[in-house]
N, C-alpha and C positions, 0 to 999 in steps of 0.2 A: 682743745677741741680737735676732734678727727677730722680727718678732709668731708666725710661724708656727712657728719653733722654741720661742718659748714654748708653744704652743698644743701641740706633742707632748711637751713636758717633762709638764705637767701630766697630760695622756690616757696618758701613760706609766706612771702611778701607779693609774691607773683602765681596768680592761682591758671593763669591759662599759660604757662610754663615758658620756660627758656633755653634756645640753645645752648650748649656746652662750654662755646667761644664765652657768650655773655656772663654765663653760671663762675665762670672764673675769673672775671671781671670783677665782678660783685665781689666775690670774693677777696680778692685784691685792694678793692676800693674800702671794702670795710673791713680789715686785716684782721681776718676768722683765720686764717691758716696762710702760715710760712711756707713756701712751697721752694724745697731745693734740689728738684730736677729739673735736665737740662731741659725739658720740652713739659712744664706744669698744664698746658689744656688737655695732653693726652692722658696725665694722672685725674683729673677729674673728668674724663670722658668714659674712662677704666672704671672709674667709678661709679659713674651714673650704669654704663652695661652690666656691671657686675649683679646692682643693688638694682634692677630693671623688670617688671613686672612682663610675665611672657618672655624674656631672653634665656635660655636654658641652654649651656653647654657645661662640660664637667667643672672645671674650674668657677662657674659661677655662684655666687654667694644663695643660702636657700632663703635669705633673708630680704626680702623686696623692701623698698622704700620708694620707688620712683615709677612710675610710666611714661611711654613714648607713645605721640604722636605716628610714629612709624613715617616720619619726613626724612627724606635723601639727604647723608653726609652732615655736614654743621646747620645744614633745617632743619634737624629735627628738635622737637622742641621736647623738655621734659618737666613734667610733675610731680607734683609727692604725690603718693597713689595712697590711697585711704580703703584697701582692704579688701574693698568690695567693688569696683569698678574691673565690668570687662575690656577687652578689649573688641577692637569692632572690626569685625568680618573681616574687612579688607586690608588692615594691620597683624592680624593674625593670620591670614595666607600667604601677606607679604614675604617671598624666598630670601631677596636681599636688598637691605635699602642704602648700602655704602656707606652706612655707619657703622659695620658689624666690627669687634676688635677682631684680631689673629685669630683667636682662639674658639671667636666662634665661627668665624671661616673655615678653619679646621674644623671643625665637629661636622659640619654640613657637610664640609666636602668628604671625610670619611664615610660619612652617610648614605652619600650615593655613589661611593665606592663601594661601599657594601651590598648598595642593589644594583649594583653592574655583575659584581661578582658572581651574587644570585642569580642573575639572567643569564651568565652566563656560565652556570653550574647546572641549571634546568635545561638549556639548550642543550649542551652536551648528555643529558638524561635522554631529552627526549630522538637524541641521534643515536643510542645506546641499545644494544641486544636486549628483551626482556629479560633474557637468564641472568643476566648480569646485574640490571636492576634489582633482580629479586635477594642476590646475593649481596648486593651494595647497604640495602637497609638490613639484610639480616647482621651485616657487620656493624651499621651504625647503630643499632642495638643494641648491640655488645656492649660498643664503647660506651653507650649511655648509662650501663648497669645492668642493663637487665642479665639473668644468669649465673650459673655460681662459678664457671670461668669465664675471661672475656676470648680467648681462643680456643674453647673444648665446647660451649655450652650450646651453640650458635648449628643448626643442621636445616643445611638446605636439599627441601624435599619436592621443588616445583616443579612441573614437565605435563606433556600429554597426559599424561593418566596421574594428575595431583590430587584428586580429588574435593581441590578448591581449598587447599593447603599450600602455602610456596614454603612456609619454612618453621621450623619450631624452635626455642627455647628451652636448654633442661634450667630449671631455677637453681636447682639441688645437684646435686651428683646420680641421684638415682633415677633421676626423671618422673622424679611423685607428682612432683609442682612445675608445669609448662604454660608456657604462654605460644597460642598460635598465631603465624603471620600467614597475611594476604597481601599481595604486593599487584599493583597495577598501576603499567606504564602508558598512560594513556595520555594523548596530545593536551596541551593547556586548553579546547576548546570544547572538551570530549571531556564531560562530567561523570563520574562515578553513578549511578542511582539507583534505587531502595532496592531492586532488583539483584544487583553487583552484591550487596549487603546482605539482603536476602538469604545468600547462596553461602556465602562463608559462614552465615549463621545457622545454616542448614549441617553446612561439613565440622564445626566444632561441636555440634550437637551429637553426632555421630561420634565423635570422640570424647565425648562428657568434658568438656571443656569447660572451662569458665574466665577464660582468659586470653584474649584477644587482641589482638593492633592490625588496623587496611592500613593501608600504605598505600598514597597516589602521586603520579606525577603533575595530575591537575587539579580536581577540586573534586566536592559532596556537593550534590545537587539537595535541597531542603528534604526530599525524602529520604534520600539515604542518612540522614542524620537523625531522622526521626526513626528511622528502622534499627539505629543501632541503639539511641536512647530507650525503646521499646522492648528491647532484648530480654528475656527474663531470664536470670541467673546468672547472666555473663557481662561482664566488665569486658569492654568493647570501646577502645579509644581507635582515633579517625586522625591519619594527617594525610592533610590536603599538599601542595607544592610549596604554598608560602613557608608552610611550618618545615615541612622537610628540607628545603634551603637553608633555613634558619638551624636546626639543630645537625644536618653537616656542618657549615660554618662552624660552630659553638664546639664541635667535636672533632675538627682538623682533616674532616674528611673530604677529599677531592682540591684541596687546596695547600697553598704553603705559604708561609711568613716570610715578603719580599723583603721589607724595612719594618722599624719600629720607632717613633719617633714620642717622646718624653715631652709634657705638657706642663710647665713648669708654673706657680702661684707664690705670693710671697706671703713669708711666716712671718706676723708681725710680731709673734715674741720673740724672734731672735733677733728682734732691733730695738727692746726694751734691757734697761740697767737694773739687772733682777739683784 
């Protein structure tokens, strides 16, 4: 018997669930599993988080068996979850109830590592020369693919008399196949709208376009989103700040790799006698 089948024998006898402390009690008391580590409540507490309906970090099992009460530290109480039971509002918003293992500590706290960094990659945007923006995304398109080289394909054409172009793509080498960009550095409170959109759908029309990316440092107000799904002929993608954050990050752009730190799981067949 697995630890974690013991863990449902037990919870099977108690339907409004058990702390951890008790779950391995039981265990003990009715000798379902030999346990020989130095610290066995923590191996069947690993186990209840792992096999945990709603606990989601990389190392956790995709296979649920169990739900929490969402109770502080050894109150929490756990059950065999049957499948179809939610969790309730205030367990599910729950940030941290002191039961979390290492690993899901780490995942969260990377988490908003990650939106610190964000905020703190859009504040430096929005302290940032437009020209420089304009050429910032034209680089992170590169790196994304777009283009038939990532350093030759990339031409930034924005200024005073842009004509509501800041920069284009050759896809090709001969420049048959372009993609036009719009870039606008506008504060996180100062929405893009169908007007902004408008206008760049005006200037690639002029240039028989049909391919297109805005680019903002804050958002698309509902109209302007409706303006560019409206668009006839032209494939017209929108990113707002959230996603531009998100695909610098993803493309090493404006940032750099301080530490890396290894999330280690244990392989139960290399402790079977194959």
């Amino acid at each position: 018997m697995t630890i974690v089948e013991a863990i449902k024998t037990v919870l099977s006898k108690f339907k409004d669930g058990l702390p951890y402390t008790e779950i391995y009690k039981k265990i003990v008391e009715q000798k379902l599993y030999e346990f020989g580590a130095k610290d066995p409540q923590a191996i069947v507490r690993a186990k209840l988080r792992q096999h945990c309906y709603g606990v989601e970090y990389p190392s956790a099992s995709p296979t649920k068996h169990f739900i929490s009460d969402g109770g502080r530290g050894n109150k929490a109480l756990y059950r065999i979850w049957d499948g179809q039971e939610k969790l309730s509002p205030k367990v599910a918003n729950k940030k941290a109830s002191g039961n979390e293992l290492p690993e899901e500590l780490i995942h969260q706290l990377h988490i908003d590592h990650i939106n610190n960094i964000k905020n703190q990659m859009m504040d430096a945007i929005y302290n940032s020369d437009p020209g420089f923006f304009e050429k910032l995304v034209l680089k992170l398109l590169s790196r994304m693919g777009f283009g038939w080289d990532k350093d030759k394909s990339a031409f930034h054409v924005g200024g005073p008399n842009d004509r509501g172009i800041d920069g284009v793509i050759f896809e090709d080498q001969l420049g048959l196949d372009r993609v036009y960009i719009q870039a606008k550095r506008y504060g996180k409170n100062n929405g893009v709208g169908s007007s902004d959109v408008h206008r760049f759908i005006g200037a690639m029309n002029t240039k028989n376009a049909n391919k297109g990316v805005f680019i903002t440092s804050s958002y698309f107000t509902d109209g302007a989103m409706y303006e560019a799904r409206d668009a006839r002929n032209i494939s017209l993608v929108l990113i707002d700040g959230e996603r531009l954050s998100k695909h610098l990050l993803e493309n090493g752009l404006g940032v750099s790799v301080a530490e890396s730190y290894k999330i280690y799981t244990i392989d139960s067949d290399a402790f079977k006698d194959s």
